[in-house]
VEXDREN-2710 file (C-alpha; in Angstrom, 1 decimal):
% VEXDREN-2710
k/r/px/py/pz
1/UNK/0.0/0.0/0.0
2/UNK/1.4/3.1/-0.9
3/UNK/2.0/5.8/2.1
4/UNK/0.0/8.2/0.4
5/UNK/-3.1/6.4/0.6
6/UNK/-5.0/6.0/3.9
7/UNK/-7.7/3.5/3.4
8/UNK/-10.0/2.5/6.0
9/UNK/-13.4/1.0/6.8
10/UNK/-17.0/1.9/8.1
11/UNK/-19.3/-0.6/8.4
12/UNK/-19.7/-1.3/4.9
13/UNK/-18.3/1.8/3.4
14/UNK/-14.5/2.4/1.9
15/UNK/-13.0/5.6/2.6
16/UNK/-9.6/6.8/0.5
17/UNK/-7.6/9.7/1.6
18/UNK/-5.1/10.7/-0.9
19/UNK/-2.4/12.1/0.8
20/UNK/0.4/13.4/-0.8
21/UNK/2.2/16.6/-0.1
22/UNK/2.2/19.1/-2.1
23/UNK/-0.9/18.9/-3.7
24/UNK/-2.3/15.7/-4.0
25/UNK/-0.8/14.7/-8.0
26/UNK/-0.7/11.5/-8.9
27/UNK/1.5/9.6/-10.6
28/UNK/1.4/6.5/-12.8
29/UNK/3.1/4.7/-9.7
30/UNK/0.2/5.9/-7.0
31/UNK/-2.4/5.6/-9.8
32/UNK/-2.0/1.6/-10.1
33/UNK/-1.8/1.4/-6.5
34/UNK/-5.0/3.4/-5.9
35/UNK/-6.3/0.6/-8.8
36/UNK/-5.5/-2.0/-6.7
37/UNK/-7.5/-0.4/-4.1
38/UNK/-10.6/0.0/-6.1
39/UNK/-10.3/-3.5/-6.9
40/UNK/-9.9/-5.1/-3.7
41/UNK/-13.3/-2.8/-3.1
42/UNK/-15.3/-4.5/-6.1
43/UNK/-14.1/-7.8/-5.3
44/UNK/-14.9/-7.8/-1.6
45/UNK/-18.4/-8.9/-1.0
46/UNK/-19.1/-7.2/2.0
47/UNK/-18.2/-3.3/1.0
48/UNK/-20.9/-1.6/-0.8
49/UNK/-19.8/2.1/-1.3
50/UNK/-16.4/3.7/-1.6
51/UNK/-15.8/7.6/-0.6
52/UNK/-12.7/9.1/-2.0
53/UNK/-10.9/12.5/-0.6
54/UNK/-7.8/14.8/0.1
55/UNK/-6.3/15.3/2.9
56/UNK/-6.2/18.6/3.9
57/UNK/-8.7/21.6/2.9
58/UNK/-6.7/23.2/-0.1
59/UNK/-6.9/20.1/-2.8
60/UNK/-8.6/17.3/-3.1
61/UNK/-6.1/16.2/-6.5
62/UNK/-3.8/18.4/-8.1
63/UNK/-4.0/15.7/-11.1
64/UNK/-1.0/14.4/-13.2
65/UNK/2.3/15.3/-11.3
66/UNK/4.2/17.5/-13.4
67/UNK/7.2/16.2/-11.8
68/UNK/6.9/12.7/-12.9
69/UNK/6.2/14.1/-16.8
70/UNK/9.5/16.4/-16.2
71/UNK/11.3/12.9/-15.9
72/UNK/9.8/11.4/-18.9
73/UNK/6.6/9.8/-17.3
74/UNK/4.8/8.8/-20.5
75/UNK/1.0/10.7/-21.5
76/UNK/-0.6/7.4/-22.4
77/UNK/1.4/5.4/-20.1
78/UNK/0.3/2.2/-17.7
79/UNK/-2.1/4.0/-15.1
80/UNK/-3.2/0.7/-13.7
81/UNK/-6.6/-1.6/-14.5
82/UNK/-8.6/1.6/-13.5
83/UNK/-7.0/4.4/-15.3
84/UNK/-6.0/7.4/-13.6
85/UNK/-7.1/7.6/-10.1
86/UNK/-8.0/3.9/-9.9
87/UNK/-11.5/4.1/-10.9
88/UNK/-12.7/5.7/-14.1
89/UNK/-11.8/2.9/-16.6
90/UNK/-12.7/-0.1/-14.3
91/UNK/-15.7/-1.7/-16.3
92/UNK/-16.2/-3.8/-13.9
93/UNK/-16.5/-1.9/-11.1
94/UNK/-20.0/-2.3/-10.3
95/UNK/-20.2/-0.4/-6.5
96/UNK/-21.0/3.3/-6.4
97/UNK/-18.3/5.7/-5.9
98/UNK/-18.9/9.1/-4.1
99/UNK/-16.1/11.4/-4.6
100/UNK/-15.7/14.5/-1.5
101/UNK/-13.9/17.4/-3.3
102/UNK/-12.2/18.8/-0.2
103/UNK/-10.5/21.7/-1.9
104/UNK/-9.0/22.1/-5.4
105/UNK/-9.9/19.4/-8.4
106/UNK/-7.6/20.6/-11.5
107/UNK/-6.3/18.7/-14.7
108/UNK/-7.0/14.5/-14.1
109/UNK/-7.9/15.6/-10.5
110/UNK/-11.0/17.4/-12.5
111/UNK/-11.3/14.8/-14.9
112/UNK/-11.5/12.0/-12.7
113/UNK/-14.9/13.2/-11.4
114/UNK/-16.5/13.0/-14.5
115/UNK/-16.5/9.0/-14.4
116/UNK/-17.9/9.2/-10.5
117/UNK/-21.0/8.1/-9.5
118/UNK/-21.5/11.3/-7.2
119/UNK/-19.8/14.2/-6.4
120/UNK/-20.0/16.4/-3.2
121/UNK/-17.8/19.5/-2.9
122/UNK/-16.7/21.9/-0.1
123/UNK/-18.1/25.2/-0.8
124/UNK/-14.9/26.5/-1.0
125/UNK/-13.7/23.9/-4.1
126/UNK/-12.5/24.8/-7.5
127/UNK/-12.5/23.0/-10.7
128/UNK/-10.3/23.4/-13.6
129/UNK/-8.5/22.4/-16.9
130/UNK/-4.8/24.0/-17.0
131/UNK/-3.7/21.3/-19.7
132/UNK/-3.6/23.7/-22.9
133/UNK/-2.0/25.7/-20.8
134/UNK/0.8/22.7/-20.3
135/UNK/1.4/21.7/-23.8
136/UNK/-1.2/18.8/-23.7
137/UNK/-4.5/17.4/-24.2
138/UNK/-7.5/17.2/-21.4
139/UNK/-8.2/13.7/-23.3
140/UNK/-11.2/12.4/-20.7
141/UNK/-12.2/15.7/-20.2
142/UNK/-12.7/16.3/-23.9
143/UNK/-14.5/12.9/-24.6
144/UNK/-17.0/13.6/-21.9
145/UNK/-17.9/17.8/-21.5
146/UNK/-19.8/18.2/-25.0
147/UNK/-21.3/15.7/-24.5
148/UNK/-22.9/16.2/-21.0
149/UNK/-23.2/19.9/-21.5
150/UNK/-23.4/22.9/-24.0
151/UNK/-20.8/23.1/-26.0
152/UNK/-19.6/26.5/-26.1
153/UNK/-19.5/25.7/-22.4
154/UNK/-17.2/23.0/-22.6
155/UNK/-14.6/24.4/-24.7
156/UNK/-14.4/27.5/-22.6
157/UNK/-13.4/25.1/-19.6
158/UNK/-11.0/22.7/-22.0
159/UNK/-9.6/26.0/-24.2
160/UNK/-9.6/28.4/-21.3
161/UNK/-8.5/27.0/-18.3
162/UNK/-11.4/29.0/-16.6
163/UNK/-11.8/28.0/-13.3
164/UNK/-15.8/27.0/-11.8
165/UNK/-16.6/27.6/-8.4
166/UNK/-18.5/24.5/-6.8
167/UNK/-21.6/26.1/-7.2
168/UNK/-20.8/27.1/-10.7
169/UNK/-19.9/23.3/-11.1
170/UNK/-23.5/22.4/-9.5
171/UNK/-25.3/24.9/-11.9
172/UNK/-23.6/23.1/-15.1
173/UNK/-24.6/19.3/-13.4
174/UNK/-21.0/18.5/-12.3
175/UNK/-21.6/18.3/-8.5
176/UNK/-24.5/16.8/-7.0
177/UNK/-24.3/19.1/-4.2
178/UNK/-22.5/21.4/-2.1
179/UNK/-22.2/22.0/1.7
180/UNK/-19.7/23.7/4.0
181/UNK/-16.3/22.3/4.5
182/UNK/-16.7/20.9/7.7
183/UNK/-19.8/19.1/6.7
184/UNK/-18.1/17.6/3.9
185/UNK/-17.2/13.8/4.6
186/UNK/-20.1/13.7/6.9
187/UNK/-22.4/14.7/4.4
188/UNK/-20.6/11.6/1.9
189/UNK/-21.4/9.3/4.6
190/UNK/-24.9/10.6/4.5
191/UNK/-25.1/10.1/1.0
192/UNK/-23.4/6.7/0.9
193/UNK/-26.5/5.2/3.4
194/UNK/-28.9/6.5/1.1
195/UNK/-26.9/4.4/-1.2
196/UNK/-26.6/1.2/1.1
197/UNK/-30.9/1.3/1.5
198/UNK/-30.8/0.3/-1.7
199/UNK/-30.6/-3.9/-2.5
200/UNK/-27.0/-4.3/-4.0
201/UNK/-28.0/-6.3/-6.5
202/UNK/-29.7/-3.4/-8.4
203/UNK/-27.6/-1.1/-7.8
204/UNK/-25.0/-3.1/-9.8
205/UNK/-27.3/-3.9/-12.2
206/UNK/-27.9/-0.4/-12.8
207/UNK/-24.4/0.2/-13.3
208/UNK/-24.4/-2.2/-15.8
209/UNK/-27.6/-1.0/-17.3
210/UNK/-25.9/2.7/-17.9
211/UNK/-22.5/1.5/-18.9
212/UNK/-24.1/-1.1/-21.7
213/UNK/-26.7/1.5/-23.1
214/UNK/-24.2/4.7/-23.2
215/UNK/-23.7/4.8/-26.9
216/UNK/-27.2/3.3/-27.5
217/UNK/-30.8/4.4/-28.6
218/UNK/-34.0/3.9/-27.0
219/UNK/-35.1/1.0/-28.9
220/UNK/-31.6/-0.5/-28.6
221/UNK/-31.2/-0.4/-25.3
222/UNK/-34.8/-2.2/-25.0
223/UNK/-33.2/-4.5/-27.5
224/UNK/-30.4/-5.4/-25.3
225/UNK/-32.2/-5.7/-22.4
226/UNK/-34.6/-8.4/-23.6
227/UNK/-31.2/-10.2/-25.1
228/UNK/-30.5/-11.5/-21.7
229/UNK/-26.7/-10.2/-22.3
230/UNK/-26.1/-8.5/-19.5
231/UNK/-25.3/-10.8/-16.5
232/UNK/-26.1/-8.5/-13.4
233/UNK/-29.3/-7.6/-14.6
234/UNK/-29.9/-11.4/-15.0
235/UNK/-28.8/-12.1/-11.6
236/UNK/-31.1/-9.3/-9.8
237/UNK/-33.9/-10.9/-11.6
238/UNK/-33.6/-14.3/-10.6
239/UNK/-32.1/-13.2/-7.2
240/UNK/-34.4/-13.5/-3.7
241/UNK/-33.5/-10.0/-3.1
242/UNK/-36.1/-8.8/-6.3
243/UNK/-39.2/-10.1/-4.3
244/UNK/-38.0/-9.3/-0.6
245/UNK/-38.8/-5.4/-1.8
246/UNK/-42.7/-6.0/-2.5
247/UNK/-42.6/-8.4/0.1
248/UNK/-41.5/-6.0/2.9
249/UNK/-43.8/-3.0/1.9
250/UNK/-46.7/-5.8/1.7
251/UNK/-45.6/-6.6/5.8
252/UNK/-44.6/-2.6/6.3
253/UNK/-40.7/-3.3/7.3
254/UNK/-37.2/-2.4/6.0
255/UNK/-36.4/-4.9/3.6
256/UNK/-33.4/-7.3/4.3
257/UNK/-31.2/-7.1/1.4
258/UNK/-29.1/-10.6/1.2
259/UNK/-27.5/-9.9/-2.1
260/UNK/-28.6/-13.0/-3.9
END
């Protein structure tokens, strides 16, 4: 485990502090460890939602670290089974991931949050794309901003460098919410039982669901669905945990999720 990572447990809830003076970057090295991380999180049965953070209040991920690309660290280099920060380009990650913007999200720190499941931020966090700036390419940014919103919006932020506010991120659909500093991890935790009410079966299969019918039409989508192809969505159909829902409204209880 990497000393820059403090990972620890809550029940059934993951938290990751990245922790690495000065401001957080990352670098191919800490990138496939905080992959390993985020798989040992899929892969173990009994965590349900992982929280990621910064330490401190000034950044929650400086992105790339410029000092690893001064040595030669390559742009399209080996960032682990998850891609920069771990989690973005794990397919198979089928647990929700809340990220806490704690301060500063710039470059891949920015970018990372756009393959999250949620997003909270401090009131006092930033958001920005310095790359052009740099001498290179935004590359996740600039596959995902047109397309989630306007475009003249998204090229001021990739062209630009202009920096949002975390309200200004909330306005454009970026952040699901903001709340004071010191209510920030407490408010993820908040958000992650929300989560955890739900039966994990169909919360993965949801996953699934969205990831399969991205690039896909209506009528595709249904298509796909009534294939049988996707195997989550199988599973939560034939699982126990599809009829304990009507069951416990029928006998006015909490359900008892049991994952299969």
């Amino acid at each position: 485990m990497s000393e820059y990572l403090h990972v620890s447990t809550k029940g059934q809830i993951l938290e990751i502090v990245l922790d690495k003076p000065k401001g957080n970057a990352i670098d191919a090295k800490l990138s496939r460890e905080m992959g390993k991380v985020f798989a040992q999180f899929r892969d173990d049965p009994e965590l349900r939602v992982a929280i990621l953070t910064g330490a401190g209040e000034k950044f929650f991920c400086g992105g790339w670290d410029l000092n690893a690309i001064a040595e030669g660290e390559e742009y399209t280099g080996d960032f682990g089974e998850g891609g920069f920060g771990g989690f973005p380009e794990m397919d198979t990650l089928l647990k929700p991931v809340i990220c806490a913007v704690n301060g500063y999200a710039l470059g891949a720190g920015f970018e990372m949050l756009l393959n999250a499941d949620f997003v909270v931020a401090a009131d006092n966090a930033q958001f920005w794309l310095p790359e052009s700036q740099v001498g290179v390419v935004p590359d996740i940014a600039s596959f995902v901003l047109p397309k989630i919103m306007p475009r003249v919006k998204a090229m001021e932020l990739l062209l630009t460098g202009k920096r949002l506010s975390a309200n200004e991120a909330a306005d454009l659909g970026l952040v699901n919410s903001v709340v004071p500093q010191a209510q920030l991890l407490a408010h993820a935790y908040e958000l992650a039982e929300k989560i955890m009410k739900s039966a994990p079966l169909s919360v993965a299969a949801i996953k699934e669901v969205v990831r399969e019918t991205e690039t896909l039409s209506f009528a595709q989508s249904y298509q796909e669905l009534r294939s049988g192809k996707w195997p989550e969505f199988q599973k939560m159909l034939k699982s126990e945990d599809a009829t304990e829902g009507a069951k416990a409204h029928q006998e006015r209880r909490e359900p008892k999720w049991r994952g299969c």
